[in-house]
C-alpha positions in Angstrom: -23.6 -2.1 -21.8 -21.7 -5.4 -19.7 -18.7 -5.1 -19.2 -16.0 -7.1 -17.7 -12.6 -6.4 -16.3 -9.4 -6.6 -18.8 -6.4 -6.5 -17.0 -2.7 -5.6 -19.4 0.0 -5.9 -17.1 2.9 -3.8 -18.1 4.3 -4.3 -14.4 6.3 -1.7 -12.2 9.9 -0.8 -12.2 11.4 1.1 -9.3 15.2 2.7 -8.8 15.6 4.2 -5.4 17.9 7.0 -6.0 16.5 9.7 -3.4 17.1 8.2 0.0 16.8 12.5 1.0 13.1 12.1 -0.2 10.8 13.3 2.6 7.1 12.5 1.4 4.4 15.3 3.0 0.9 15.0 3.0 -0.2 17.1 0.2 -2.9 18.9 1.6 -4.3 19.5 5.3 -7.3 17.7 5.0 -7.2 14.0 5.5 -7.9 11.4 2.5 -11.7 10.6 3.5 -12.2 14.6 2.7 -10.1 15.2 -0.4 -13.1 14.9 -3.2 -14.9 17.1 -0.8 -12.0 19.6 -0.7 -10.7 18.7 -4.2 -10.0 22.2 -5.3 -7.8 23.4 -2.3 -6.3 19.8 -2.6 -5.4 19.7 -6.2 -6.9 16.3 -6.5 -9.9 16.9 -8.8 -8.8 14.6 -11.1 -9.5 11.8 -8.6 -12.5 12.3 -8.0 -14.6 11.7 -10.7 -16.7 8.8 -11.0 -15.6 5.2 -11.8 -18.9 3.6 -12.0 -19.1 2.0 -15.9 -22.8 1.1 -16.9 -23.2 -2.2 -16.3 -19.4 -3.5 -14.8 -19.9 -6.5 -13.6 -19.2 -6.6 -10.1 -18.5 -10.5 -9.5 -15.2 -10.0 -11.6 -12.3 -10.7 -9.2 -10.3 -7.3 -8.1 -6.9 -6.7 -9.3 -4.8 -8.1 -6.7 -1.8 -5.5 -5.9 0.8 -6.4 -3.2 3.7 -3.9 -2.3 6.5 -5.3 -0.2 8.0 -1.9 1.4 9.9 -0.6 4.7 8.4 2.1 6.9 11.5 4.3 6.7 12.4 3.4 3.4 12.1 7.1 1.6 11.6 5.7 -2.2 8.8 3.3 -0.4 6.8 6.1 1.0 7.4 8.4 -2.0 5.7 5.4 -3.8 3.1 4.4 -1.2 1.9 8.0 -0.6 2.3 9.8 -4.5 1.6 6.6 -6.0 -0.3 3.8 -5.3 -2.9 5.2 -2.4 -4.2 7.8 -4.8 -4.8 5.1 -7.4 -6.2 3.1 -4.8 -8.3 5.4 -4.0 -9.4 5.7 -7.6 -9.9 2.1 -8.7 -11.2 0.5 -5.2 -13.8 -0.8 -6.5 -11.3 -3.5 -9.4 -8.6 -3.1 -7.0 -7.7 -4.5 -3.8 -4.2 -4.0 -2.2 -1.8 -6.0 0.5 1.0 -4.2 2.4 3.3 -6.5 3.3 6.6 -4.4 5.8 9.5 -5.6 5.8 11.8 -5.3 3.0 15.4 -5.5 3.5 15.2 -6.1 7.1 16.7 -9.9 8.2 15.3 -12.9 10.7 17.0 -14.5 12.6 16.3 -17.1 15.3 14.7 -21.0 14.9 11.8 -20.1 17.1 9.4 -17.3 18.2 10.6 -14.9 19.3 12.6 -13.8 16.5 14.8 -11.5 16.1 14.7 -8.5 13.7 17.3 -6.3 12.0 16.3 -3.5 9.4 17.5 -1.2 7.2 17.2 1.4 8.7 17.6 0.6 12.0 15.4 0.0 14.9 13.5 2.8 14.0 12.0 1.2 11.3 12.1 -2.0 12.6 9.6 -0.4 15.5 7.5 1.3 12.3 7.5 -2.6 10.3 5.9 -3.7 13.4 3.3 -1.1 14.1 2.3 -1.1 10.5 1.3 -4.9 10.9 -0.1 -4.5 13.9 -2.5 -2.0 13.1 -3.1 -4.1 9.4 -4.2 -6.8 11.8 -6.5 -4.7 14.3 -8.4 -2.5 12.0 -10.1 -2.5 8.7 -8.8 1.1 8.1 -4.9 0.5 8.0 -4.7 1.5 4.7 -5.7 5.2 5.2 -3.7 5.1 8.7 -0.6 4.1 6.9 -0.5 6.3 4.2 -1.0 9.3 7.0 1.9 7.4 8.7 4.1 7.5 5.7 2.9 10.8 4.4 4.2 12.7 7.9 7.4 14.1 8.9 7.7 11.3 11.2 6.0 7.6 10.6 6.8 6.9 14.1 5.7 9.8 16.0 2.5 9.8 13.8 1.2 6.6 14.5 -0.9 7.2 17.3 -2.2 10.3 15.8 -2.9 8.8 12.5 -4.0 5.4 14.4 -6.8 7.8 16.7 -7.7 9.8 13.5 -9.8 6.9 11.5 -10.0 4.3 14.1 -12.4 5.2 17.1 -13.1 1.8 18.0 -9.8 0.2 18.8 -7.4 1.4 21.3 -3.9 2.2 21.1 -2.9 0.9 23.9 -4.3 -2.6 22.2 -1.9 -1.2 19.0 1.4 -1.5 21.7 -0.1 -4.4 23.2 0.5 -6.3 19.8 3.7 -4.5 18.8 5.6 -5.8 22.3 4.3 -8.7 22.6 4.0 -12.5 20.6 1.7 -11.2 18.2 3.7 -8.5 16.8 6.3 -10.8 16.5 4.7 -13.5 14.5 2.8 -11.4 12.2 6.5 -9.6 11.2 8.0 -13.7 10.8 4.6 -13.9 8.7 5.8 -10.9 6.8 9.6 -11.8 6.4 8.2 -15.4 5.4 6.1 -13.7 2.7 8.5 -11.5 1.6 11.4 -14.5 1.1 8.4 -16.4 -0.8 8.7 -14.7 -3.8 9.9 -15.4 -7.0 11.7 -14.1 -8.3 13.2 -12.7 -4.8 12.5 -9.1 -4.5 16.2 -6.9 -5.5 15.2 -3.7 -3.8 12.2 -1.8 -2.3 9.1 -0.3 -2.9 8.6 -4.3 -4.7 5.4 -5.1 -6.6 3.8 -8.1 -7.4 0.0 -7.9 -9.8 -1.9 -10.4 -9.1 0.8 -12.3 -7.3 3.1 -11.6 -10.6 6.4 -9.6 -11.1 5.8 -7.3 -13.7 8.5 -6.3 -16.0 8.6 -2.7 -17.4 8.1 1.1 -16.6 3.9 0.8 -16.3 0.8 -0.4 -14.6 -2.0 -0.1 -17.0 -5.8 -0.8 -16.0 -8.4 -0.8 -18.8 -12.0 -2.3 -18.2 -13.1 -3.3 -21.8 -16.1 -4.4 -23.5 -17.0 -8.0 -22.7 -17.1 -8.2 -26.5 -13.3 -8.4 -26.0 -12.9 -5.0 -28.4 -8.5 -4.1 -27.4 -10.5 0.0 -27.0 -10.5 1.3 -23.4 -14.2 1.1 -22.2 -13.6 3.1 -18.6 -10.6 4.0 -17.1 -7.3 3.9 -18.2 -4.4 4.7 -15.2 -0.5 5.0 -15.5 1.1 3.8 -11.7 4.9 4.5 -11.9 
């Protein structure tokens, strides 16, 4: 049977209450191995197929952008517990956009600018790797999330970066984060992240489909093209 992508859009809502919340990896074995080690990893459930007979695969991917801070413990709680797993669920109707930064303020008429975050330099240092690597590789998503899953996002980077990347080096990595390009790809990021409307109260933000949802819940259903309101595939709570 065709099918076609229907997209409700309950939105996300976020309250950062546990700035103690330390986010671990929740099993030894790295992402890429989890449906190969889904028992030992309790992710079972996230591993069975998503192909629906027939889904049409020209349908544009729900877009998902999540304006965060490396540091930020309710942003990693999110990033790591919530929305990589998913990710790693719905890929194929799904595409994501990390966008670091957060609270963190610009200053400065011209490059280079001048950064101030959060949580300190630390994360400032963390913002900036995080880009830089988003910019070098087409694996930063799985390299972030190890980042973000560790005991420490900074000290982790290079293992993380050498773990799913084998054809860039880190020294390129440091290259962008001291120089000109780190810097304009974070004024990118603070540029993005002052774009939005309405302007983003806290962190983990989310904007579907370049929308601010509203409410407690993320639903994806794929639906007959018929246009029948009865779940056709996969139905998945975020939040």
């Amino acid at each position: 049977m065709n099918v076609s992508l229907g997209l409700f859009l309950l939105g996300f809502y976020f309250v950062l209450e546990s700035s103690e919340c330390r986010p671990s990896s929740p099993c030894l074995y790295p992402p890429a191995q989890w449906c190969r080690s889904a028992e030992k990893c309790g992710v079972q459930k996230h591993c069975f197929e998503q192909k629906a007979d027939g889904l049409n695969q020209t349908d544009s991917p729900v877009e998902v952008a999540l304006y965060y801070e490396s540091l930020c413990p309710g942003c990693r709680q999110f990033l790591v517990l919530q929305l990589y797993p998913t990710l790693l669920m719905l890929h194929d109707i799904m595409a994501v956009s990390l966008v670091p930064f957060g609270n963190a303020q610009e200053s400065g008429q011209k490059p280079p600018y001048t950064f101030t975050c959060q949580h300190g330099e630390d994360e400032c240092l963390g913002n900036m790797i995080e880009a830089c690597i988003m910019n070098l590789t087409q694996f930063s998503f799985p390299i972030i999330y190890c980042m973000e899953s560790s005991e420490d996002v900074i000290k982790s980077a290079q293992v993380c970066f050498q773990l799913y990347e084998s054809k860039v080096d880190w020294n390129t990595v440091m290259t962008c984060v001291k120089g000109d390009l780190g810097n304009q790809l974070m004024h990118a990021n603070a540029l993005m992240t002052q774009a939005l409307n309405p302007p983003h109260q806290y962190v983990p933000w989310v904007t579907i489909n370049g929308v601010r949802g509203t409410s407690t819940a993320l639903y994806l259903f794929i639906y007959p093209k018929q246009g029948k309101r009865e779940p056709a595939c996969v139905e998945v709570l975020l939040g």
